[in-house]
TORTI-893721 format. One record per residue (C-alpha): residue in three letters; residue number from 1; x, y, z. Coordinates in nm, 2 decimals, padded with zeros to 4 digits. Layout:
N
+------+-----+--------+--------+--------+
| rest |  nr |      x |      y |      z |
+------+-----+--------+--------+--------+
|  ALA | NUM |      X |      Y |      Z |
...
+------+-----+--------+--------+--------+
END
This chain:
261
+------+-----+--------+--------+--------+
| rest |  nr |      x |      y |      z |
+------+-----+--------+--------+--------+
|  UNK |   1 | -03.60 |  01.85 | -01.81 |
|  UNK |   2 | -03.83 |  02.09 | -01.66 |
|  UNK |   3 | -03.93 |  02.08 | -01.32 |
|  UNK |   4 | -04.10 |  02.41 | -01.10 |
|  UNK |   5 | -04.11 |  02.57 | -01.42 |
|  UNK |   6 | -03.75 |  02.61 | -01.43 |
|  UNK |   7 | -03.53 |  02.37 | -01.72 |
|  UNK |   8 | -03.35 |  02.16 | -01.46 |
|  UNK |   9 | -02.99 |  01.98 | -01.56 |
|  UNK |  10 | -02.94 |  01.59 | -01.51 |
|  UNK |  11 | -02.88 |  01.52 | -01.15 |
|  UNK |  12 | -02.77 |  01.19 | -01.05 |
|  UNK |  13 | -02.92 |  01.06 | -00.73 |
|  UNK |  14 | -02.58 |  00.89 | -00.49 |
|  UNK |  15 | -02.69 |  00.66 | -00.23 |
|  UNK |  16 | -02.49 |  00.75 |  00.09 |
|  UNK |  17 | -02.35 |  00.45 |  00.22 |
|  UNK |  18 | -02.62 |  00.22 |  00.07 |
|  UNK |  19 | -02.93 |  00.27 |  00.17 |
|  UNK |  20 | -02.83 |  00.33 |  00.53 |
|  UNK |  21 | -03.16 |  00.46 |  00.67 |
|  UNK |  22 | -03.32 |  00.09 |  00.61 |
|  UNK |  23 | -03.02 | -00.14 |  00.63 |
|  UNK |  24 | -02.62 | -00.11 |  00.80 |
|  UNK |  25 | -02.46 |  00.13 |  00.62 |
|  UNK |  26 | -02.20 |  00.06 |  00.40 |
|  UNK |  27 | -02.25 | -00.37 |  00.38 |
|  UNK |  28 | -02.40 | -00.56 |  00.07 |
|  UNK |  29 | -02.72 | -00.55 |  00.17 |
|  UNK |  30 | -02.72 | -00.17 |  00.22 |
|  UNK |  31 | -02.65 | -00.15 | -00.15 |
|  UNK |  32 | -02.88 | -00.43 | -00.29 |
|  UNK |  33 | -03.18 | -00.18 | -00.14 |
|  UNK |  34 | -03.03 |  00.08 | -00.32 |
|  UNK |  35 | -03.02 | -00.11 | -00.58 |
|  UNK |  36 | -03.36 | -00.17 | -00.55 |
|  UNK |  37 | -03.51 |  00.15 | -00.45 |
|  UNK |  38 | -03.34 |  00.31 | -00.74 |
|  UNK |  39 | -03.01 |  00.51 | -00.73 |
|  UNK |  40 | -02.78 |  00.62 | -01.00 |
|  UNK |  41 | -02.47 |  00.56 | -00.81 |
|  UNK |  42 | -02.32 |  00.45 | -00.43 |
|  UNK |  43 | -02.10 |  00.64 | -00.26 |
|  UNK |  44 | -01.87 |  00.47 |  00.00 |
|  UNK |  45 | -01.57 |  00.46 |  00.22 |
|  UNK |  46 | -01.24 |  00.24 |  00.17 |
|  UNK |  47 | -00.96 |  00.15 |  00.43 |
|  UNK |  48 | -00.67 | -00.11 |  00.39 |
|  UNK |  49 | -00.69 | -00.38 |  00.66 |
|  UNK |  50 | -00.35 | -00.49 |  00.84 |
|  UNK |  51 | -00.30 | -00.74 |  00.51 |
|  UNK |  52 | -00.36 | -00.50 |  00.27 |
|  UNK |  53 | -00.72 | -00.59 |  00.15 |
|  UNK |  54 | -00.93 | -00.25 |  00.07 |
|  UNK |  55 | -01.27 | -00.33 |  00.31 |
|  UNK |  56 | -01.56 | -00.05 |  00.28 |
|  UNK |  57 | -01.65 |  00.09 |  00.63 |
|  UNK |  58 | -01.68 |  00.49 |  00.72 |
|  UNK |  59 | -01.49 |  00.45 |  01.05 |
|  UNK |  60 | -01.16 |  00.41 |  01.16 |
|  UNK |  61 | -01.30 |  00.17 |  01.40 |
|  UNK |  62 | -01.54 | -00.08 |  01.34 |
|  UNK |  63 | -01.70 | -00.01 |  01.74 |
|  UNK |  64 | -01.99 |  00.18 |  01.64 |
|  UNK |  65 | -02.09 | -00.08 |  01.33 |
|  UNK |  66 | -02.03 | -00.42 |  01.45 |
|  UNK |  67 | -01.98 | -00.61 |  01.81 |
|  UNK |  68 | -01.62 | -00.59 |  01.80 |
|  UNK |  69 | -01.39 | -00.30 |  01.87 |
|  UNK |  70 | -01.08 | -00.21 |  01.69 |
|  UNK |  71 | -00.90 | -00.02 |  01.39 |
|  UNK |  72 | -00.93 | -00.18 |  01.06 |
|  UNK |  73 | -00.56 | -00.12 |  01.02 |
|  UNK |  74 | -00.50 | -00.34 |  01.29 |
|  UNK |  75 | -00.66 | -00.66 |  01.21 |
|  UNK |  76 | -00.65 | -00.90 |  00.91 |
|  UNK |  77 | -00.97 | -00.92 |  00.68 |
|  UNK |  78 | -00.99 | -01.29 |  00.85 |
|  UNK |  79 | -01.01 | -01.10 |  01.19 |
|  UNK |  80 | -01.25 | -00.81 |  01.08 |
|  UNK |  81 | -01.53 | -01.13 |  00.92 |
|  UNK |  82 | -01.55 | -01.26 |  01.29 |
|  UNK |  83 | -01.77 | -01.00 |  01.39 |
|  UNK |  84 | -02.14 | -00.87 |  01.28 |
|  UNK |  85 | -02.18 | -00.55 |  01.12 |
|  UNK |  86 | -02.55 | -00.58 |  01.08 |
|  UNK |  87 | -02.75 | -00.65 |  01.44 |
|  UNK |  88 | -02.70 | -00.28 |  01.53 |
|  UNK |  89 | -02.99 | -00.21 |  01.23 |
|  UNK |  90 | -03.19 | -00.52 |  01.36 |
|  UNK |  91 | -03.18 | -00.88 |  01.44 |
|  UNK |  92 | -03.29 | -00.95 |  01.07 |
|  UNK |  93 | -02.94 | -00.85 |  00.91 |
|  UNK |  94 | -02.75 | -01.10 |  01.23 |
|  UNK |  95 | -02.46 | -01.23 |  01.08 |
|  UNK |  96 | -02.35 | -00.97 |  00.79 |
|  UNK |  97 | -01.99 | -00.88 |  00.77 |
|  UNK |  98 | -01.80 | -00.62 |  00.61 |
|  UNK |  99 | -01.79 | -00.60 |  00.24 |
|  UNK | 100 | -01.50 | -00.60 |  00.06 |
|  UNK | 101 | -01.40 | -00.31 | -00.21 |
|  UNK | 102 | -01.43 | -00.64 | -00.48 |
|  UNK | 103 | -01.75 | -00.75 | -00.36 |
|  UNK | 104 | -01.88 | -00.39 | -00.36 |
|  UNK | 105 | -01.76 | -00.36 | -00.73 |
|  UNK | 106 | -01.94 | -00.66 | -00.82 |
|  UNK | 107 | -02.29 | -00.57 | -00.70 |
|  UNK | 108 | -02.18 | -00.25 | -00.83 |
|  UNK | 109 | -02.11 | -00.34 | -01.20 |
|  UNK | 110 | -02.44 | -00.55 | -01.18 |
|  UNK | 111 | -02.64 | -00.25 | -01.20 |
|  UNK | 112 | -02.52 | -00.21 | -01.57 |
|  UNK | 113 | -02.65 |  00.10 | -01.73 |
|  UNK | 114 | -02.77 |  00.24 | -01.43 |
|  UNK | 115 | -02.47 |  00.27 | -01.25 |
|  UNK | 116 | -02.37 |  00.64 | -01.39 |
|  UNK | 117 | -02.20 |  00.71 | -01.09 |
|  UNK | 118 | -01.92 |  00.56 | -00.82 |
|  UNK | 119 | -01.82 |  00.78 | -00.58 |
|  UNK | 120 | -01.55 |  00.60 | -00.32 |
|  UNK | 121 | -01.39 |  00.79 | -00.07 |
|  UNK | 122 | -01.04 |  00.71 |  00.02 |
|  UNK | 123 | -01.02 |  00.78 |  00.47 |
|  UNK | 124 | -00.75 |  01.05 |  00.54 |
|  UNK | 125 | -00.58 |  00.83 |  00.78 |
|  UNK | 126 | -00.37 |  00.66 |  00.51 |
|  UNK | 127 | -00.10 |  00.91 |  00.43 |
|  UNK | 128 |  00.24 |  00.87 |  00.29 |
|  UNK | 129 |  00.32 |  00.50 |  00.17 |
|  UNK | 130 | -00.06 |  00.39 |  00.31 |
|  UNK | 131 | -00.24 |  00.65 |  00.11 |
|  UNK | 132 | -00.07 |  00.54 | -00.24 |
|  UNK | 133 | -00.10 |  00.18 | -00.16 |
|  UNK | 134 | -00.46 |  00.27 | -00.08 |
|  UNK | 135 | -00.53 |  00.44 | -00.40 |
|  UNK | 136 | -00.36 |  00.23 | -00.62 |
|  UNK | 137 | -00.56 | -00.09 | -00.47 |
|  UNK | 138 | -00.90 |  00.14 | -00.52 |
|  UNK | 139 | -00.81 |  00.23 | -00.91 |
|  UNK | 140 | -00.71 | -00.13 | -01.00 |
|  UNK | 141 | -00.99 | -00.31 | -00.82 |
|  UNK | 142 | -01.23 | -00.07 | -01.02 |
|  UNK | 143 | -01.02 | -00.06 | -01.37 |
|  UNK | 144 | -01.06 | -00.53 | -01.34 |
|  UNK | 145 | -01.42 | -00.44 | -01.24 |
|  UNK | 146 | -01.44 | -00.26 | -01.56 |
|  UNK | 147 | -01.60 |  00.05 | -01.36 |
|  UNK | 148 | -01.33 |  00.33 | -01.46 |
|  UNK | 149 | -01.54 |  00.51 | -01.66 |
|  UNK | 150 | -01.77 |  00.52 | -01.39 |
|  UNK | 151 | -01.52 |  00.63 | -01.10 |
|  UNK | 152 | -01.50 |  00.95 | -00.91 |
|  UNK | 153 | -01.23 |  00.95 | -00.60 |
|  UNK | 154 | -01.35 |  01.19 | -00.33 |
|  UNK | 155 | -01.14 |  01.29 | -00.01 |
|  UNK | 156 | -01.13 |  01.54 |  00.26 |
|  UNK | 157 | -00.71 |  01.50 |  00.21 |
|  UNK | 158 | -00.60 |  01.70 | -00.09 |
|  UNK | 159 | -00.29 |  01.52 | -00.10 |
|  UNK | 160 | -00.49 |  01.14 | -00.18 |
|  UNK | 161 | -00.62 |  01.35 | -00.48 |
|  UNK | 162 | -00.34 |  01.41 | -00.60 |
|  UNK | 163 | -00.19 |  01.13 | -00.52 |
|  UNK | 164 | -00.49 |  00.94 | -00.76 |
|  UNK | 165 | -00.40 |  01.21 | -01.06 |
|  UNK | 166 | -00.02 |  01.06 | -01.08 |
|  UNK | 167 | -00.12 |  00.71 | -01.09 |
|  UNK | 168 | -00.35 |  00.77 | -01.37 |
|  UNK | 169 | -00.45 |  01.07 | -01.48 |
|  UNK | 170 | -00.81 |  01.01 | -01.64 |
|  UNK | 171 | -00.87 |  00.94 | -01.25 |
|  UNK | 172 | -01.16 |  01.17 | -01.19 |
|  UNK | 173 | -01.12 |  01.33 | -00.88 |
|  UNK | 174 | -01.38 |  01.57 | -00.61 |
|  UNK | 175 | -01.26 |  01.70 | -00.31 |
|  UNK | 176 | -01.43 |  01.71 |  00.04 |
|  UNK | 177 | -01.51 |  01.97 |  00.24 |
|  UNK | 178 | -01.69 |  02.15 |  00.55 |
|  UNK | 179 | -01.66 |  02.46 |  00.73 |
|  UNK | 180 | -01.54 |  02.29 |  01.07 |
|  UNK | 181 | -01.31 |  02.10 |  00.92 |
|  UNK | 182 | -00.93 |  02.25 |  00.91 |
|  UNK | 183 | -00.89 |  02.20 |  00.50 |
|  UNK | 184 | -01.24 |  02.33 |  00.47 |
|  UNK | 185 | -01.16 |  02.65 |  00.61 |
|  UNK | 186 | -00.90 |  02.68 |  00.36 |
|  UNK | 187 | -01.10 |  02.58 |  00.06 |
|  UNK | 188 | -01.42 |  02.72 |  00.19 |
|  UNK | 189 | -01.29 |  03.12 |  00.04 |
|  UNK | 190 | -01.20 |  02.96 | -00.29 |
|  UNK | 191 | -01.37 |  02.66 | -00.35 |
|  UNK | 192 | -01.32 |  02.66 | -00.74 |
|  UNK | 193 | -00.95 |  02.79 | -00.74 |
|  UNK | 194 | -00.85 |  02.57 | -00.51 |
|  UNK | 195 | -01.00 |  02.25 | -00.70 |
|  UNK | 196 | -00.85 |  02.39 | -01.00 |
|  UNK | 197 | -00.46 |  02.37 | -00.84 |
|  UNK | 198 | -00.52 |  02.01 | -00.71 |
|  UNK | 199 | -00.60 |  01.90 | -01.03 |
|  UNK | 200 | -00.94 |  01.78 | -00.90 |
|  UNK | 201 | -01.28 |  01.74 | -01.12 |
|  UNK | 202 | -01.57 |  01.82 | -00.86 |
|  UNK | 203 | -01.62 |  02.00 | -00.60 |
|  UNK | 204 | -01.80 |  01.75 | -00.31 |
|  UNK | 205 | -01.92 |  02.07 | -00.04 |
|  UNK | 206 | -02.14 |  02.02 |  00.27 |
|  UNK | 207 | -02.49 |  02.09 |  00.11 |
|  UNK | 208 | -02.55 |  02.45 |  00.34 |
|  UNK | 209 | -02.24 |  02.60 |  00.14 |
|  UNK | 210 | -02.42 |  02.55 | -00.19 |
|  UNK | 211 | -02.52 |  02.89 | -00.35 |
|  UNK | 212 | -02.68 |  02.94 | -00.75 |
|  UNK | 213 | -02.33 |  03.13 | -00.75 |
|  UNK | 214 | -02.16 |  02.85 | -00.63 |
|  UNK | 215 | -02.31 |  02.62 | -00.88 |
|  UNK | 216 | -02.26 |  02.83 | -01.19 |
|  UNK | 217 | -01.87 |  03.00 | -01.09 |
|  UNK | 218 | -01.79 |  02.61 | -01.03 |
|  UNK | 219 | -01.95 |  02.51 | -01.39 |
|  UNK | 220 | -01.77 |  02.78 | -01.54 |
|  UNK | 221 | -01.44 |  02.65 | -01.48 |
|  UNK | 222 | -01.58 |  02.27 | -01.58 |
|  UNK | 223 | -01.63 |  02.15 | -01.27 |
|  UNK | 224 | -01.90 |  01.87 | -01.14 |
|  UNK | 225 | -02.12 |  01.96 | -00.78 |
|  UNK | 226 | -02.22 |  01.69 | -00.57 |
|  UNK | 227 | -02.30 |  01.84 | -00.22 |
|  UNK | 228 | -02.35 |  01.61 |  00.11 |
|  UNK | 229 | -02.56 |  01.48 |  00.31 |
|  UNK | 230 | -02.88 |  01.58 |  00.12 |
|  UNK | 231 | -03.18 |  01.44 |  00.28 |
|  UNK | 232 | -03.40 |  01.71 |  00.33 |
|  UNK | 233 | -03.72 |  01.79 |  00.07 |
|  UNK | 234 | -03.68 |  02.18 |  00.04 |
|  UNK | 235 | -03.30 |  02.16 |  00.05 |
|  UNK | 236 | -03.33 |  01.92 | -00.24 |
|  UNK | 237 | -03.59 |  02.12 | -00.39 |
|  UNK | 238 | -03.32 |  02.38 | -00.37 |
|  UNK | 239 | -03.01 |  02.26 | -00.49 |
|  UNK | 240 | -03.18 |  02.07 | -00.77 |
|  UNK | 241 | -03.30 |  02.46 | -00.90 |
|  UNK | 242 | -02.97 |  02.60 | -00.83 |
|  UNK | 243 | -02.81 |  02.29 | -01.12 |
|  UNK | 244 | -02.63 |  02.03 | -00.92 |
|  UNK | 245 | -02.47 |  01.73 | -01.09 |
|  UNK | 246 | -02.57 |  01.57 | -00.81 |
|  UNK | 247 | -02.67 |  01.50 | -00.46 |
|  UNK | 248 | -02.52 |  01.23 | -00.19 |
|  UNK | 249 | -02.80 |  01.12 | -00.02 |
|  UNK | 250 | -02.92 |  00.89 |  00.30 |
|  UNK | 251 | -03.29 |  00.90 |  00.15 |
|  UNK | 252 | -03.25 |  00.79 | -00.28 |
|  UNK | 253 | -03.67 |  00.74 | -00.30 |
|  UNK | 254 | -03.71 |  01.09 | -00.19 |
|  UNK | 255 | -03.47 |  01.21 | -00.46 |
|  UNK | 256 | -03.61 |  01.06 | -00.69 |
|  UNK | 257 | -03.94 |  01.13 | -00.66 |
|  UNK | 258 | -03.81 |  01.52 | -00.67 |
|  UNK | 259 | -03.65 |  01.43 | -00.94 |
|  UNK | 260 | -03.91 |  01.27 | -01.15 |
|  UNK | 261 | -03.70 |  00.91 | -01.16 |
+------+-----+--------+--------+--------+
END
């Protein structure tokens, strides 16, 4: 594809949370106007409530997406359905409630050929016993979902990644990272070495540490960019040039009008 009169790669366009800008981020309906506006994957955020049921939020706490207050890990799924997660974005989405990681899979898999790309963050709070339970609910729910092929686990907690590698190692993998953020300033000076000892398949960097270097060092030692939170038309217009594989994004119609899509 050719785009600025440069040949551009195939960059996939990741809704951020749904369509977050529009709708509350990370719920059903956040996803059906993804779905809708066009997207070639979702990215999202998983935690285990007290009974063990993967929910998607990006919080700890549901207090800044619902009325209620709270850690997820400390109430039952029954418990966490009680409250809205929707009249923050407006009165018309009164009444939604938090999706579960199986509910999200379904809408997911009904994108069919579309969906080239699942990108599900697994929340650095879970360590130890938590974190494996985590992952191995997250890789099963999308293996009976029939969305492995599709699957790329991303954290900002090396030790989740590698975690996901033991359980099955075809588990494609991308680790997090930003420069004010204590594992980013170890990864930061060696992104692509670092990726390379954990095992992990992409590199997922806070878009202002992107560089045509970056990009093509990365590439070289086969791995997959996908820089965050990309909502800006000349930082786009930037990456896409430099060869991305893709960028996580709050704004999907802006993409992919970039893009051509």
């Amino acid at each position: 594809m050719k785009k600025w009169g440069v040949t551009m790669a195939v960059c996939n366009v990741i809704a951020h949370r749904g369509a977050n800008i529009i709708a509350p981020q990370n719920t059903i309906e956040a996803f059906k106007m993804s779905k809708e506006i066009g997207c070639d994957g979702f990215e999202t955020d998983i935690h285990l409530t007290k009974d063990g049921i993967p929910v998607v939020c990006h919080n700890f706490t549901i207090d800044e997406t619902s009325n209620g207050v709270g850690a997820i890990k400390d109430m039952t799924l029954e418990e966490l359905r009680q409250f809205d997660f929707g009249s923050y974005k407006g009165a018309e989405y009164e009444g939604v409630k938090i999706p579960t990681l199986d509910e999200f899979l379904e809408l997911s898999k009904s994108m069919g050929d579309k969906m080239k790309f699942l990108d599900i963050e697994l929340k650095s709070e879970h360590f130890g016993q938590a974190g494996t339970e985590l992952a191995e609910k997250t890789i099963d729910a999308v293996k009976n979902h029939g969305l492995f092929d599709k699957l790329l686990i991303s954290s900002f907690d090396p030790a989740i990644l590698v975690v996901c590698k033991k359980i099955d190692k075809n588990c494609k993998t991308g680790i997090l990272y930003a420069p004010d953020k204590f594992i980013g300033l170890k990864i930061a000076p060696r992104p692509v070495a670092f990726a390379k000892e954990i095992g992990a398949d992409a590199l997922h960097p806070y878009y202002m540490l992107v560089t045509r270097l970056y990009v093509e060092r990365a590439h070289r030692a086969g791995l997959q960019v996908n820089p965050w939170t990309v909502n800006k038309e000349n930082v786009a217009k930037k990456l896409i040039k430099y060869g991305v594989d893709g960028l996580i994004t709050d704004d999907s119609a802006l993409m992919n009008t970039l893009l051509g899509k």
